[in-house]
C-alpha positions as CSV (number, residue, x, y, z in Angstrom):
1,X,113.7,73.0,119.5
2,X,109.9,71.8,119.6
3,X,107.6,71.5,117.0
4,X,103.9,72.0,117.2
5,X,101.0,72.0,114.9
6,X,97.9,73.7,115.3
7,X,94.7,72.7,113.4
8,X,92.5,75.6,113.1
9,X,89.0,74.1,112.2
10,X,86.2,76.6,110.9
11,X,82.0,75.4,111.2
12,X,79.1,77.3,110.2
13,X,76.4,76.9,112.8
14,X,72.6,76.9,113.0
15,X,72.3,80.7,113.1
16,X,74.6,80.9,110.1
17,X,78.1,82.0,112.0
18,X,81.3,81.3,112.1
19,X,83.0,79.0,114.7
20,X,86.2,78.3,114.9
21,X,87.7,75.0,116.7
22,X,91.3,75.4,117.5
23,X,93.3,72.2,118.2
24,X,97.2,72.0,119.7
25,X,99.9,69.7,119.6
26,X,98.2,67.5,117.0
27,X,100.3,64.6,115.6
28,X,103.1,65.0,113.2
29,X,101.7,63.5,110.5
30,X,98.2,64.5,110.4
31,X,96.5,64.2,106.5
32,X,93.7,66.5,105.2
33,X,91.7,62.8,105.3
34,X,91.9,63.0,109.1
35,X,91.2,66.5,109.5
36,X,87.8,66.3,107.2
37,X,87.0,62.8,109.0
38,X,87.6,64.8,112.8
39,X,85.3,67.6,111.2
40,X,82.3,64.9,110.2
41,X,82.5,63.1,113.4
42,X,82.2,66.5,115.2
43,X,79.1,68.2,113.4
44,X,77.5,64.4,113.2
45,X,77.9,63.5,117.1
46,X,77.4,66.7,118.3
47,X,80.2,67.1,120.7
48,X,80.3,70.8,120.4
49,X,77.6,73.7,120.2
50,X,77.7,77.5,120.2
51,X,75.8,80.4,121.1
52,X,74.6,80.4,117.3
53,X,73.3,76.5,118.0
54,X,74.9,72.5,117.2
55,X,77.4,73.4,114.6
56,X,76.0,72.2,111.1
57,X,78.5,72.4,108.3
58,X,82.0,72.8,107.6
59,X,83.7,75.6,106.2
60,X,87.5,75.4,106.3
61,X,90.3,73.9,108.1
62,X,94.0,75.5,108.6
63,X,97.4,73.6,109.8
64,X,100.2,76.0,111.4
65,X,103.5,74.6,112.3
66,X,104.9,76.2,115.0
67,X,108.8,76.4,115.8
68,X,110.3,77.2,119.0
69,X,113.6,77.5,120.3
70,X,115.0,78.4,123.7
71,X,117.7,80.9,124.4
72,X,119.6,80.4,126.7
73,X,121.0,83.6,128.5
74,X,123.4,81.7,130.8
């Protein structure tokens, strides 16, 4: 069985729009405190940009946990 978490991480860029950073396999015991720290760092370096322009704000962030398990048919 694996486990994995996905951090879904929403900006608002120059232009106003949406962008969504999507991050997997992040580590098991990830806090919000992380999450918003990874978001600052982000906007204030400027390690990503968009179509809209350098992503300015945040606007939301989402963990999923994801469970898998193989079948096996054999």
């Amino acid at each position: 069985m694996d486990n994995n978490k996905i951090v879904t991480m929403t900006f608002i860029n120059k232009s106003g729009t949406k962008v969504n950073l999507r991050v997997e396999y992040a580590k098991q015991d990830l806090s919000k405190d992380d999450i918003v720290t990874l978001m600052d760092s982000i906007i204030s370096k400027g390690v990503i940009t968009s179509k809209g322009g350098p992503l300015m704000f945040k606007d939301s962030a989402e963990v999923v946990e994801k469970e898998s398990s193989k079948i096996e048919l054999r």
